[in-house]
PyMOL Python script that loads the backbone (N, CA, C, O; Angstrom):
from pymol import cmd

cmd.read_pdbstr("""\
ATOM      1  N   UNK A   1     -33.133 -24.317 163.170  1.00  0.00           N
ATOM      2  CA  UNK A   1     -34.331 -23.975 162.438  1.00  0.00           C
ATOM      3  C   UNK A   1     -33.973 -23.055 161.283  1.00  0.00           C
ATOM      4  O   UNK A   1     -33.063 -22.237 161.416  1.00  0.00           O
ATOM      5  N   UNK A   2     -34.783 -23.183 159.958  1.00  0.00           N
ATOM      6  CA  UNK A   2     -34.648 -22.010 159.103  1.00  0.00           C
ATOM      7  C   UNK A   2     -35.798 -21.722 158.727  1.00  0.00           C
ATOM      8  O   UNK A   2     -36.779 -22.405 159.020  1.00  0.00           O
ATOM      9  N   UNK A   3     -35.844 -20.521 157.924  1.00  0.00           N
ATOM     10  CA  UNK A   3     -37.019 -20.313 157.843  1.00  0.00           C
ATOM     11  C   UNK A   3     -37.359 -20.237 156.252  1.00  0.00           C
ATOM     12  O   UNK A   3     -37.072 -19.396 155.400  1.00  0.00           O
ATOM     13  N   UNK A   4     -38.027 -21.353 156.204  1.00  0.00           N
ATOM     14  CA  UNK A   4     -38.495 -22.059 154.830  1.00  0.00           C
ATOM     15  C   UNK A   4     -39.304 -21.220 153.761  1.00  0.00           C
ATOM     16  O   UNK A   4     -39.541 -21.493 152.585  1.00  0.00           O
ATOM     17  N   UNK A   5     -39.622 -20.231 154.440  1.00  0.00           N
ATOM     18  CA  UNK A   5     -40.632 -19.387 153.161  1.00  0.00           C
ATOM     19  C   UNK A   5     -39.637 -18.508 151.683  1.00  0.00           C
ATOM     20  O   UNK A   5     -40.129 -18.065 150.645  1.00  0.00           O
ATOM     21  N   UNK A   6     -38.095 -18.499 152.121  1.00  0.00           N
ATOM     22  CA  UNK A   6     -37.490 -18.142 151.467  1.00  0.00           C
ATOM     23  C   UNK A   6     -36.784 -18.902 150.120  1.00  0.00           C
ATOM     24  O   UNK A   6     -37.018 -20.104 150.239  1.00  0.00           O
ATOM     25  N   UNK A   7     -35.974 -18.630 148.833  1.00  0.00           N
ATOM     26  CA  UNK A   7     -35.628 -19.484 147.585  1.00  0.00           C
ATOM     27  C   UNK A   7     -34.614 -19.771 148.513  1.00  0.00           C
ATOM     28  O   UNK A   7     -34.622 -20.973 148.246  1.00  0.00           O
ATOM     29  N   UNK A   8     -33.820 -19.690 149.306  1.00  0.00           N
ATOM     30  CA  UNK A   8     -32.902 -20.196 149.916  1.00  0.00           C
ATOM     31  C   UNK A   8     -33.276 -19.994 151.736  1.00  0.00           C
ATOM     32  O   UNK A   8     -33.406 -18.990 152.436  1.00  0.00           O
ATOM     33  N   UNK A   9     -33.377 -21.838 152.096  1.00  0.00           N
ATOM     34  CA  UNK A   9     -33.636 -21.537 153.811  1.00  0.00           C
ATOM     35  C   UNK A   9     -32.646 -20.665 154.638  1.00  0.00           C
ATOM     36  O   UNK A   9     -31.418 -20.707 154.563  1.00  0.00           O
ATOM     37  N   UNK A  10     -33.297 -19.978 155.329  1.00  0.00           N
ATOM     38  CA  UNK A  10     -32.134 -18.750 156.182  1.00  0.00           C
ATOM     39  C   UNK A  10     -31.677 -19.527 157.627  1.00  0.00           C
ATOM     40  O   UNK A  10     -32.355 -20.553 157.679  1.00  0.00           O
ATOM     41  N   UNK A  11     -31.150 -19.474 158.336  1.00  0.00           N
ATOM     42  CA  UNK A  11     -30.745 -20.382 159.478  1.00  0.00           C
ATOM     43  C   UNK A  11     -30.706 -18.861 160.652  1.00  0.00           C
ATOM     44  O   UNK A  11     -30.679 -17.786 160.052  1.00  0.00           O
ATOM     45  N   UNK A  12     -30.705 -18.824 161.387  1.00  0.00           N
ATOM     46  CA  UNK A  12     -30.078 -18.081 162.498  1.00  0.00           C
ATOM     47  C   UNK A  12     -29.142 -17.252 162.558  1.00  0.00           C
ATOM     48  O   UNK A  12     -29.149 -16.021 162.537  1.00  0.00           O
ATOM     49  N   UNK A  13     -27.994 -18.299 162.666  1.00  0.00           N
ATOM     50  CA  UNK A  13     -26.930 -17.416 162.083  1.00  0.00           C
ATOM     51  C   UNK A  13     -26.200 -16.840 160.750  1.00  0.00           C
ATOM     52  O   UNK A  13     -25.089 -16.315 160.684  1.00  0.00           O
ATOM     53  N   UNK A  14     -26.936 -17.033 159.927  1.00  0.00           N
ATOM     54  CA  UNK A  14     -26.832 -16.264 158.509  1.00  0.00           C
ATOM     55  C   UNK A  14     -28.031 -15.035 159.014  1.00  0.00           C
ATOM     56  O   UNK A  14     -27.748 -13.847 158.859  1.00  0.00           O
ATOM     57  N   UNK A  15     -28.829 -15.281 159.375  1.00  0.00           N
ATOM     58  CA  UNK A  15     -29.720 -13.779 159.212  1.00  0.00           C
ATOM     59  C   UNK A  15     -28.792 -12.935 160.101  1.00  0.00           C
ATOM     60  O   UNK A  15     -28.306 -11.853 159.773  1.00  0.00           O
ATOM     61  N   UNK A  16     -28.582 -13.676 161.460  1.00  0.00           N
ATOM     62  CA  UNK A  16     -27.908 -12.304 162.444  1.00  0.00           C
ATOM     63  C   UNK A  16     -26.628 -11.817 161.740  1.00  0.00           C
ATOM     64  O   UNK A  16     -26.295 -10.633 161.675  1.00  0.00           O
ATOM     65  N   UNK A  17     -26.011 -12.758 161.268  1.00  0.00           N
ATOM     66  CA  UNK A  17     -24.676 -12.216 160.662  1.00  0.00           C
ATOM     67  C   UNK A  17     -24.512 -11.222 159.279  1.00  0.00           C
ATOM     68  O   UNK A  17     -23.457 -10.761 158.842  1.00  0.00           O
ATOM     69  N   UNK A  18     -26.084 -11.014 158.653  1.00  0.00           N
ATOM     70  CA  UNK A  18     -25.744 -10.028 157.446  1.00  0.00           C
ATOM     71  C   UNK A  18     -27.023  -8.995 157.746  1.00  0.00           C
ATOM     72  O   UNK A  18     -28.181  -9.232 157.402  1.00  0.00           O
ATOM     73  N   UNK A  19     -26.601  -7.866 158.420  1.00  0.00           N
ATOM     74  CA  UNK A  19     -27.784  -6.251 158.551  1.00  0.00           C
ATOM     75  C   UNK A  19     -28.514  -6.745 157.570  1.00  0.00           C
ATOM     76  O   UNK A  19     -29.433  -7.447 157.992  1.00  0.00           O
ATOM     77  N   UNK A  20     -28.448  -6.628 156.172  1.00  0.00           N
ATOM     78  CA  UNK A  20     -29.740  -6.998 155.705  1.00  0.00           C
ATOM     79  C   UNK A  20     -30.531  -7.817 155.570  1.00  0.00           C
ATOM     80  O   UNK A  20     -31.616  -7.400 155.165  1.00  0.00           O
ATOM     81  N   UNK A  21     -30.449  -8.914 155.753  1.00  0.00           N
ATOM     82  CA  UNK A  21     -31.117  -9.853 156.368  1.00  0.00           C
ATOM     83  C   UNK A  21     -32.016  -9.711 157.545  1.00  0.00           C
ATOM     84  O   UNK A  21     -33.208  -9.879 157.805  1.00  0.00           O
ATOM     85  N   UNK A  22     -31.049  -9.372 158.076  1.00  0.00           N
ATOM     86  CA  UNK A  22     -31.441  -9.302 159.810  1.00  0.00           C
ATOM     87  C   UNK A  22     -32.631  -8.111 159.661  1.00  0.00           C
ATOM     88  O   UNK A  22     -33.791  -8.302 160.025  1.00  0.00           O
ATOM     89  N   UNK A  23     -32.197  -6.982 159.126  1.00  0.00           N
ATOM     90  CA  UNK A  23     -33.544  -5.661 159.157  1.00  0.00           C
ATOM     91  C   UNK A  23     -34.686  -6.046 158.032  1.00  0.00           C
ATOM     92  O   UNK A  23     -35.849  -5.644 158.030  1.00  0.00           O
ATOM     93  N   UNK A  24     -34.193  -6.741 157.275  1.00  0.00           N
ATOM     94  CA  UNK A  24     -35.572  -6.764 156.261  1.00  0.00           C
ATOM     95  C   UNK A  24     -36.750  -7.568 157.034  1.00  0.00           C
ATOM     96  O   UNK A  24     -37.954  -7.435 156.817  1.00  0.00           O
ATOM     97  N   UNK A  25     -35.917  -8.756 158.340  1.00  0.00           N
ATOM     98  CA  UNK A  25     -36.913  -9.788 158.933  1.00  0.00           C
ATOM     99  C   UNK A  25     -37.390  -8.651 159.746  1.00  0.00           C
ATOM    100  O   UNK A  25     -38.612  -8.495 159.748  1.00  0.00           O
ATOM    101  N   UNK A  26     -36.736  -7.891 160.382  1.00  0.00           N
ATOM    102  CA  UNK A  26     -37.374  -6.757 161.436  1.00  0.00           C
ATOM    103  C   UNK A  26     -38.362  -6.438 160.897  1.00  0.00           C
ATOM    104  O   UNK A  26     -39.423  -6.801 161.403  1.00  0.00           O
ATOM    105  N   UNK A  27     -38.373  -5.616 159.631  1.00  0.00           N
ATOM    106  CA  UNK A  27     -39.139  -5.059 159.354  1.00  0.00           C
ATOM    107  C   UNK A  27     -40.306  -5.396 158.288  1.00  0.00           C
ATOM    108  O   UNK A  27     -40.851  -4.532 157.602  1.00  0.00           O
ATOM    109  N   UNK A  28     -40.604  -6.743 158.248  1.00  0.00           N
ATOM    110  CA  UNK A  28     -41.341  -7.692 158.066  1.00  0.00           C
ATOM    111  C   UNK A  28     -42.457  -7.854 158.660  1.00  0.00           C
ATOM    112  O   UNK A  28     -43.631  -7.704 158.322  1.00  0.00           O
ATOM    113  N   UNK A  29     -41.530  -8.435 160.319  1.00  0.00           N
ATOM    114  CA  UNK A  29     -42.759  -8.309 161.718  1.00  0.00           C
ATOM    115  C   UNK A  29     -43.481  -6.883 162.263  1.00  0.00           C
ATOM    116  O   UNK A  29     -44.357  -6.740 163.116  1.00  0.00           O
ATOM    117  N   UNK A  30     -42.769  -5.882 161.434  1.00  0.00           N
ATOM    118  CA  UNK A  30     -42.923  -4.506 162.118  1.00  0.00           C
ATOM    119  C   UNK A  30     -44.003  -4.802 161.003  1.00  0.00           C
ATOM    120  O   UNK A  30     -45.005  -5.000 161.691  1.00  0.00           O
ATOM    121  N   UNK A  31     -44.371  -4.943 159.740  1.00  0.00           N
ATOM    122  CA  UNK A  31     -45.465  -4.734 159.047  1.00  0.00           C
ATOM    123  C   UNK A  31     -46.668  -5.685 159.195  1.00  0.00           C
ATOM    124  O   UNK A  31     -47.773  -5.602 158.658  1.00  0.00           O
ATOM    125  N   UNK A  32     -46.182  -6.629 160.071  1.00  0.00           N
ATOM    126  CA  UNK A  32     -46.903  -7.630 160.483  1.00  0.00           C
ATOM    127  C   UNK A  32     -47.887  -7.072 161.601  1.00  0.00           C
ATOM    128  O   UNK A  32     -49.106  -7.238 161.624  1.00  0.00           O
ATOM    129  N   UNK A  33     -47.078  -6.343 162.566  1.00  0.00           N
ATOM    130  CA  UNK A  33     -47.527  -5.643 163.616  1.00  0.00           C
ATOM    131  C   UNK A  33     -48.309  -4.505 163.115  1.00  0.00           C
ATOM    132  O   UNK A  33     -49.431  -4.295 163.575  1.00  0.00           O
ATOM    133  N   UNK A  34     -47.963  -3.997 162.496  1.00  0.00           N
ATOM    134  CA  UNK A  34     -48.706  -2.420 161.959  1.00  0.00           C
ATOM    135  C   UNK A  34     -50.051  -3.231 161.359  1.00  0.00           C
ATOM    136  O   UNK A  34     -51.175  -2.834 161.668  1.00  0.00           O
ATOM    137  N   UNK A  35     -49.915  -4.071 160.724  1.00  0.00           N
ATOM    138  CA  UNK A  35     -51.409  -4.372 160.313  1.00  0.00           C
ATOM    139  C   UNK A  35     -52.458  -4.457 161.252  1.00  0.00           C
ATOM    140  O   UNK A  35     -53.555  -3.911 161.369  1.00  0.00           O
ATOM    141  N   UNK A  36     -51.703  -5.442 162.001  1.00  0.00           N
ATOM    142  CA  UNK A  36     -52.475  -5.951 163.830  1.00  0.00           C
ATOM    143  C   UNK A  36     -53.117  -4.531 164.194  1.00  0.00           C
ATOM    144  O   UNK A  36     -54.313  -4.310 164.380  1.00  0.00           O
ATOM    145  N   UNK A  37     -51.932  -3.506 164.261  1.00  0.00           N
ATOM    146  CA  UNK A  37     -52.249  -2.334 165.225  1.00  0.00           C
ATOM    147  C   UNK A  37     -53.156  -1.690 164.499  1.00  0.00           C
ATOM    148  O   UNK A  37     -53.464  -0.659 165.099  1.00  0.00           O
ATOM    149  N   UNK A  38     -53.877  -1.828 163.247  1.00  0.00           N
ATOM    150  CA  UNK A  38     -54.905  -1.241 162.719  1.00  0.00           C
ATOM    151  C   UNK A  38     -56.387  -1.788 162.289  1.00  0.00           C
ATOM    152  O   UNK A  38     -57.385  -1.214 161.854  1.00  0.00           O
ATOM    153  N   UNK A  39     -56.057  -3.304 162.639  1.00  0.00           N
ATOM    154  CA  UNK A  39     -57.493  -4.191 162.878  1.00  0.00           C
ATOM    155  C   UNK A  39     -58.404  -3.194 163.908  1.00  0.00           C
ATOM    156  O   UNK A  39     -57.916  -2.268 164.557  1.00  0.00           O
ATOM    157  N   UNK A  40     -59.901  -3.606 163.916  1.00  0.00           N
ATOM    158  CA  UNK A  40     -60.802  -3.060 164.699  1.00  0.00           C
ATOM    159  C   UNK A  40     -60.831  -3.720 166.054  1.00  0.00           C
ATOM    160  O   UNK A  40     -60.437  -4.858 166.312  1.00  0.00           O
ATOM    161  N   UNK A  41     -61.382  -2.793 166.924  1.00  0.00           N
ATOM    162  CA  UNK A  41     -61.704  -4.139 168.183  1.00  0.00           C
ATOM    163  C   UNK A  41     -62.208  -5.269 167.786  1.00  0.00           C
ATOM    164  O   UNK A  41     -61.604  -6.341 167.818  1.00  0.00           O
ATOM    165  N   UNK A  42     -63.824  -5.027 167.219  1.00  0.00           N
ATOM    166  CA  UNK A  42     -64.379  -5.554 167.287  1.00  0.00           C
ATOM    167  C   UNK A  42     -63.795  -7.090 166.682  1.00  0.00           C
ATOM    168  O   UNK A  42     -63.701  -8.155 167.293  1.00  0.00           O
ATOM    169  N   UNK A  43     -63.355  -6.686 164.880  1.00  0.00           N
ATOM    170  CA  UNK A  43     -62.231  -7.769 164.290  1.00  0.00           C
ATOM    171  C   UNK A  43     -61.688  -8.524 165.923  1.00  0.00           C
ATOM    172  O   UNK A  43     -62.423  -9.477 166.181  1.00  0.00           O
ATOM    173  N   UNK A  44     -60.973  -8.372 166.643  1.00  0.00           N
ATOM    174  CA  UNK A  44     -59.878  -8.784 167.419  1.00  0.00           C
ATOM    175  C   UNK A  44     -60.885  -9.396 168.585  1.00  0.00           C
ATOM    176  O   UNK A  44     -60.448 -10.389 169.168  1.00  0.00           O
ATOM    177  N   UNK A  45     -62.092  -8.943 168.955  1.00  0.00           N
ATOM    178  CA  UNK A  45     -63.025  -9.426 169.974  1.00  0.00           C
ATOM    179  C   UNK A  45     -63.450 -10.900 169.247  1.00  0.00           C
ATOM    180  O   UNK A  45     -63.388 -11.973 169.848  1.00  0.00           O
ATOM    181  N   UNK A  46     -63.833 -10.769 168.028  1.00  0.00           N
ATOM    182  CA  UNK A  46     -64.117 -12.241 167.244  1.00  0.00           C
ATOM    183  C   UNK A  46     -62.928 -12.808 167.303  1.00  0.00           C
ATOM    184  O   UNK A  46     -63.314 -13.970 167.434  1.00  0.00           O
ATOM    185  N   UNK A  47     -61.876 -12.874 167.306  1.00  0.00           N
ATOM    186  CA  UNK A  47     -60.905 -13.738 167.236  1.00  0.00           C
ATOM    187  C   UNK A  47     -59.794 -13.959 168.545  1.00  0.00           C
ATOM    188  O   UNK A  47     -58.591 -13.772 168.728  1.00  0.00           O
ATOM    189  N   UNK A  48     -60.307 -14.185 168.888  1.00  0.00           N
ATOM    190  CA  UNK A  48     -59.571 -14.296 170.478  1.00  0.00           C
ATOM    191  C   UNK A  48     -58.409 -15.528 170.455  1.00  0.00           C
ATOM    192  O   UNK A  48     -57.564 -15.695 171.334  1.00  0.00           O
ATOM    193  N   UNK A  49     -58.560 -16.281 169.338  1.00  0.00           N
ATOM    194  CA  UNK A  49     -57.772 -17.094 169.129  1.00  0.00           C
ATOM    195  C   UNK A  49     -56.123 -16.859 168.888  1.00  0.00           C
ATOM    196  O   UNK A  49     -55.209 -17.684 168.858  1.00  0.00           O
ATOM    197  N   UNK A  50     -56.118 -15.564 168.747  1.00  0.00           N
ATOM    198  CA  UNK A  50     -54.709 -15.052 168.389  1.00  0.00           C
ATOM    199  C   UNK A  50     -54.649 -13.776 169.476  1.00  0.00           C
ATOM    200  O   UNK A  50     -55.629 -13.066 169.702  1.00  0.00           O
ATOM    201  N   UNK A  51     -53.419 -13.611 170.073  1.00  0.00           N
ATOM    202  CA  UNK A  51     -52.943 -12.906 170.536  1.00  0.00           C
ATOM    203  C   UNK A  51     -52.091 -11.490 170.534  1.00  0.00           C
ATOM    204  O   UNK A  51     -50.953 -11.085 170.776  1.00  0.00           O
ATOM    205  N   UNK A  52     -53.291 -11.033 170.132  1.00  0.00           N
ATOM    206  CA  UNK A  52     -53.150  -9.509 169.762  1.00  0.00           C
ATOM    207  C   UNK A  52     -52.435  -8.640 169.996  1.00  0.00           C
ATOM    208  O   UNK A  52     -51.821  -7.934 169.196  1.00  0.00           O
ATOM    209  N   UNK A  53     -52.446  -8.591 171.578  1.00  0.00           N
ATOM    210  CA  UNK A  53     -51.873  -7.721 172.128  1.00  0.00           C
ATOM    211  C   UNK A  53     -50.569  -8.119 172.409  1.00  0.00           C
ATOM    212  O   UNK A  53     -49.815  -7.172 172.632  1.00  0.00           O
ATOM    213  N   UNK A  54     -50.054  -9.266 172.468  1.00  0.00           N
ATOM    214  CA  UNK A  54     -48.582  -9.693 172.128  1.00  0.00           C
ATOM    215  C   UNK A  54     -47.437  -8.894 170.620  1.00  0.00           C
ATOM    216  O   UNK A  54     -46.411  -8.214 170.591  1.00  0.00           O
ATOM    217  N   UNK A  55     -48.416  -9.515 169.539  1.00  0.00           N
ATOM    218  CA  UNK A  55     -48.182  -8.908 168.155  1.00  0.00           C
ATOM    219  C   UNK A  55     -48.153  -7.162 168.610  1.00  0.00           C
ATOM    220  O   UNK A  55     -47.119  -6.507 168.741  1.00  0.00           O
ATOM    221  N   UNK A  56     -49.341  -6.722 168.772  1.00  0.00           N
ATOM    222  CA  UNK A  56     -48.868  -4.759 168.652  1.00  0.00           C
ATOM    223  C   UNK A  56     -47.933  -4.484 169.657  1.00  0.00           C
ATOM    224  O   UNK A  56     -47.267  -3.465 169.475  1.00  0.00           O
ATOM    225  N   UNK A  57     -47.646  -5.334 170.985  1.00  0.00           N
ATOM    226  CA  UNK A  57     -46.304  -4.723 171.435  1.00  0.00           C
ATOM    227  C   UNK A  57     -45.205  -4.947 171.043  1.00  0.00           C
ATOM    228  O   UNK A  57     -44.268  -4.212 171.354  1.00  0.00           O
ATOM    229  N   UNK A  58     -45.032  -6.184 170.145  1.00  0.00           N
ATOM    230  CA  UNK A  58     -43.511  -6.240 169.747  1.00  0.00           C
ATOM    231  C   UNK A  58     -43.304  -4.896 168.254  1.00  0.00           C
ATOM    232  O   UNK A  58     -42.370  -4.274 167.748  1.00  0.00           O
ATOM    233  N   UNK A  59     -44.550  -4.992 168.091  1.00  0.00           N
ATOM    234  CA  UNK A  59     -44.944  -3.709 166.653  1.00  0.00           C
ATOM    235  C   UNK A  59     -43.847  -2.435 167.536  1.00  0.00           C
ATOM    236  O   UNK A  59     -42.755  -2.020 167.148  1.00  0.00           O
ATOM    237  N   UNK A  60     -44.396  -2.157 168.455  1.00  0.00           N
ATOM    238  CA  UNK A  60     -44.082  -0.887 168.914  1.00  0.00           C
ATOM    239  C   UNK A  60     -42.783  -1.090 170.030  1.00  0.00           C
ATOM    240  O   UNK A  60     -42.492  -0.214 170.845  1.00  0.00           O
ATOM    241  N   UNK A  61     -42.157  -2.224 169.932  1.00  0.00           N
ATOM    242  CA  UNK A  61     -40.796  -2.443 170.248  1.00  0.00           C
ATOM    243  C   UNK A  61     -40.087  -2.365 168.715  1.00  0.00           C
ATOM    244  O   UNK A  61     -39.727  -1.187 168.712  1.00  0.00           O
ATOM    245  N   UNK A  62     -39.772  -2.788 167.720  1.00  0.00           N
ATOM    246  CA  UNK A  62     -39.862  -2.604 166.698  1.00  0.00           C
ATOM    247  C   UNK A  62     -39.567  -1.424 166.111  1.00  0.00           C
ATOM    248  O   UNK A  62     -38.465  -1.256 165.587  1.00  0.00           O
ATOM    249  N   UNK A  63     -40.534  -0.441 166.127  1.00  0.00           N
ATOM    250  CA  UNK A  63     -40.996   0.722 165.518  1.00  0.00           C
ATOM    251  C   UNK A  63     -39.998   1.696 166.743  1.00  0.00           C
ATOM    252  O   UNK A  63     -38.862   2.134 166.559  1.00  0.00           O
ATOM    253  N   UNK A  64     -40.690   1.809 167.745  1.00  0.00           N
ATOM    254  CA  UNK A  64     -39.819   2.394 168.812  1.00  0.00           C
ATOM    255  C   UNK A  64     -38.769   2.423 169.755  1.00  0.00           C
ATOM    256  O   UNK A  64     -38.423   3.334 170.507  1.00  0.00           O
ATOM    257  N   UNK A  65     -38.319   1.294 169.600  1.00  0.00           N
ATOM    258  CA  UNK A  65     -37.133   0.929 170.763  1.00  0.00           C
ATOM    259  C   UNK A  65     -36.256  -0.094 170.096  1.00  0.00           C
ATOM    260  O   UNK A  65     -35.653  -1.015 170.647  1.00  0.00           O
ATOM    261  N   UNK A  66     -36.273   0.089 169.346  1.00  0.00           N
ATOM    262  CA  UNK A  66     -34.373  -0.661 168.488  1.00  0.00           C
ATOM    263  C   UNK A  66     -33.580  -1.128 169.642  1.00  0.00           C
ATOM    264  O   UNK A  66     -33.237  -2.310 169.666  1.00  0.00           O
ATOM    265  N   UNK A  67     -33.291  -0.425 170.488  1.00  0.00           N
ATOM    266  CA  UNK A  67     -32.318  -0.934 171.843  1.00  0.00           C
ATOM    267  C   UNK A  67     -32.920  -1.880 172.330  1.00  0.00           C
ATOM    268  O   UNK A  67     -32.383  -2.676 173.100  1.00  0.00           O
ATOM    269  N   UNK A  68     -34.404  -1.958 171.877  1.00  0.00           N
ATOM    270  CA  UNK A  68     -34.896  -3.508 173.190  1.00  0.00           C
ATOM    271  C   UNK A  68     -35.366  -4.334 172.512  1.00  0.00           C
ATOM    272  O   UNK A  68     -36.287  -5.059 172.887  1.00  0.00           O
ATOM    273  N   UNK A  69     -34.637  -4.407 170.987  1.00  0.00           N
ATOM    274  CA  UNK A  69     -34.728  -5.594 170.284  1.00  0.00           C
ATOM    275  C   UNK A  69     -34.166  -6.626 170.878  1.00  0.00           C
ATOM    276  O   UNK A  69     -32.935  -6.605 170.877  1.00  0.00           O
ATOM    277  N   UNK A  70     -34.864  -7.843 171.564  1.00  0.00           N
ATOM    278  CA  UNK A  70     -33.899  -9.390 171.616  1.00  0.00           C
ATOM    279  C   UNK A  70     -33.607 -10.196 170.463  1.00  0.00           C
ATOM    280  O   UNK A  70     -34.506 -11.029 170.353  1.00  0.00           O
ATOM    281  N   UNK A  71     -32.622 -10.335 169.423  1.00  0.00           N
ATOM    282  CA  UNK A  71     -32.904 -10.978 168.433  1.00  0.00           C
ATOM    283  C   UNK A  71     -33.740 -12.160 168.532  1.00  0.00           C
ATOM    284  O   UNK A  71     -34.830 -12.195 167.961  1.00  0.00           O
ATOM    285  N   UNK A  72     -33.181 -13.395 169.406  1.00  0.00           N
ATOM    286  CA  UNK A  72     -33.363 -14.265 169.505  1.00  0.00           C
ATOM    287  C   UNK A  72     -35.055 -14.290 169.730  1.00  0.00           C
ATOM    288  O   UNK A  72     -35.806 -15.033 169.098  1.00  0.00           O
ATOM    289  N   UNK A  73     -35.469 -13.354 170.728  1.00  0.00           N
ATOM    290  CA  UNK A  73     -37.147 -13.824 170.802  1.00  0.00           C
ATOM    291  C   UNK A  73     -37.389 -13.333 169.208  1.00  0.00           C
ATOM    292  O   UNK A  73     -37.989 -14.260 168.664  1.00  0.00           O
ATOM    293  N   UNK A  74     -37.132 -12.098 168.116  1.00  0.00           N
ATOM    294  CA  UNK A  74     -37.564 -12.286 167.096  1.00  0.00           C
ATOM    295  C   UNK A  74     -37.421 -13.187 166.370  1.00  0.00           C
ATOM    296  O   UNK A  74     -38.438 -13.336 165.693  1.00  0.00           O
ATOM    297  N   UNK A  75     -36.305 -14.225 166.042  1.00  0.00           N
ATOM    298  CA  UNK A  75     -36.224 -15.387 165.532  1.00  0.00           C
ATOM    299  C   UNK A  75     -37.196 -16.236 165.960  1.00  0.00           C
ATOM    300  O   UNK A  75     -37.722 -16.904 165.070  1.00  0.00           O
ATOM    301  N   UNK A  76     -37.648 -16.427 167.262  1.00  0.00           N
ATOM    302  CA  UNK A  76     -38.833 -17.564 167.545  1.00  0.00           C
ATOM    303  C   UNK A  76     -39.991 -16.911 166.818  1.00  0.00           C
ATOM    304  O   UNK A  76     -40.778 -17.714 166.318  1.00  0.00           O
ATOM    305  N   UNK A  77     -40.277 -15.560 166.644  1.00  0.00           N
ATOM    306  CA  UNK A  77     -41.821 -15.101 166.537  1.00  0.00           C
ATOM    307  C   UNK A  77     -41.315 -15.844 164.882  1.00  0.00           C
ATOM    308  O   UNK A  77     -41.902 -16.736 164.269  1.00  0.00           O
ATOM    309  N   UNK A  78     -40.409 -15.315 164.601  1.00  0.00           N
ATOM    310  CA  UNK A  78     -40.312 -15.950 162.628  1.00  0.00           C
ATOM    311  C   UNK A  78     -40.727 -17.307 162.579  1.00  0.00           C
ATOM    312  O   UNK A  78     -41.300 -17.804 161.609  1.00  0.00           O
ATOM    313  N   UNK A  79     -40.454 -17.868 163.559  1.00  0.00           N
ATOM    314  CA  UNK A  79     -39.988 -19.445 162.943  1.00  0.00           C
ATOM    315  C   UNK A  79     -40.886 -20.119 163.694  1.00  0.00           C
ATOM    316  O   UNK A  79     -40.723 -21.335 163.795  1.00  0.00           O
ATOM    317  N   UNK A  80     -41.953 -19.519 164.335  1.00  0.00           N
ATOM    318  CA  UNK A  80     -42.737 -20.543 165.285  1.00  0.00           C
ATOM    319  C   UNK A  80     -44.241 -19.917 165.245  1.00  0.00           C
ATOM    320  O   UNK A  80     -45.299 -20.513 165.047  1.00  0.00           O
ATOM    321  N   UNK A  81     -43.980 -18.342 165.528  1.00  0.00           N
ATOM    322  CA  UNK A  81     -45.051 -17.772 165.673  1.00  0.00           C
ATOM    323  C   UNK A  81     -46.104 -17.208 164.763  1.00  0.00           C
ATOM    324  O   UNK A  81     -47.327 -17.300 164.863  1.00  0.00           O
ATOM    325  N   UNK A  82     -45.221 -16.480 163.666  1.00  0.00           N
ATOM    326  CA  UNK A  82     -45.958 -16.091 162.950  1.00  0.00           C
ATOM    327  C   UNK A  82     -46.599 -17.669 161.591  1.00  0.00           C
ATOM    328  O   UNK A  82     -47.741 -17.674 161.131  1.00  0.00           O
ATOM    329  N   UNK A  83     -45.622 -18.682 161.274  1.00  0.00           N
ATOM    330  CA  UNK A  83     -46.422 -19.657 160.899  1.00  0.00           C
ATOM    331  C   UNK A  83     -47.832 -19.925 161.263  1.00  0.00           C
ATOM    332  O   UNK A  83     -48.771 -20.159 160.502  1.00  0.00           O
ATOM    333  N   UNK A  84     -47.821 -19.845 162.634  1.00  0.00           N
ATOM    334  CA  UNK A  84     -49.329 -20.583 163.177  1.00  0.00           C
ATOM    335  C   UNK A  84     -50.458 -19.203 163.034  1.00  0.00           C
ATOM    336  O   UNK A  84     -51.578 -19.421 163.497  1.00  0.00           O
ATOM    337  N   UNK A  85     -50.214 -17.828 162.427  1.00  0.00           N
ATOM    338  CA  UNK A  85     -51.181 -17.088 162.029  1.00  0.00           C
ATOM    339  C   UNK A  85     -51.624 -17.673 160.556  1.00  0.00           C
ATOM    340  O   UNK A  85     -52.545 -17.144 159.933  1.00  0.00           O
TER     341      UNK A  85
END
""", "prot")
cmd.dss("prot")
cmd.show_as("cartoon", "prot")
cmd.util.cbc("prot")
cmd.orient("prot")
């Protein structure tokens, strides 16, 4: 898989293999998450269609726990998950 939103598709192992790559996607989903984590309930009660509380915990894996980054589940949220928002 790569991930097509870029002037050049990124593959897997080109992101894991260059830090910047790899942290700019981190911190991509971390802004992805921070948005989530500042929607209203109510916002998030209307939309039940998306999974909220999935998104603000990887936010605050992310933000807080660097050691319990799995790359690989962040590569699926890139390439699978966050598309279908």
């Amino acid at each position: 898989m790569c991930l097509s939103t870029t002037k050049k598709p990124i593959r897997w192992n080109e992101a894991q293999a260059d830090p910047i790559v790899y942290y700019g996607l981190v911190k991509h989903v971390e802004i992805i998450g921070e948005a989530v984590y500042k929607l209203t309930l109510d916002y998030r009660a209307n939309h039940t269609e998306v999974n909220w509380g999935d998104i603000e915990r990887m936010r605050h894996v992310l933000v807080h726990g660097y050691y319990k980054i799995r790359p690989q589940q962040l590569w699926e949220t890139i390439v699978t998950d966050i598309p279908a928002l």
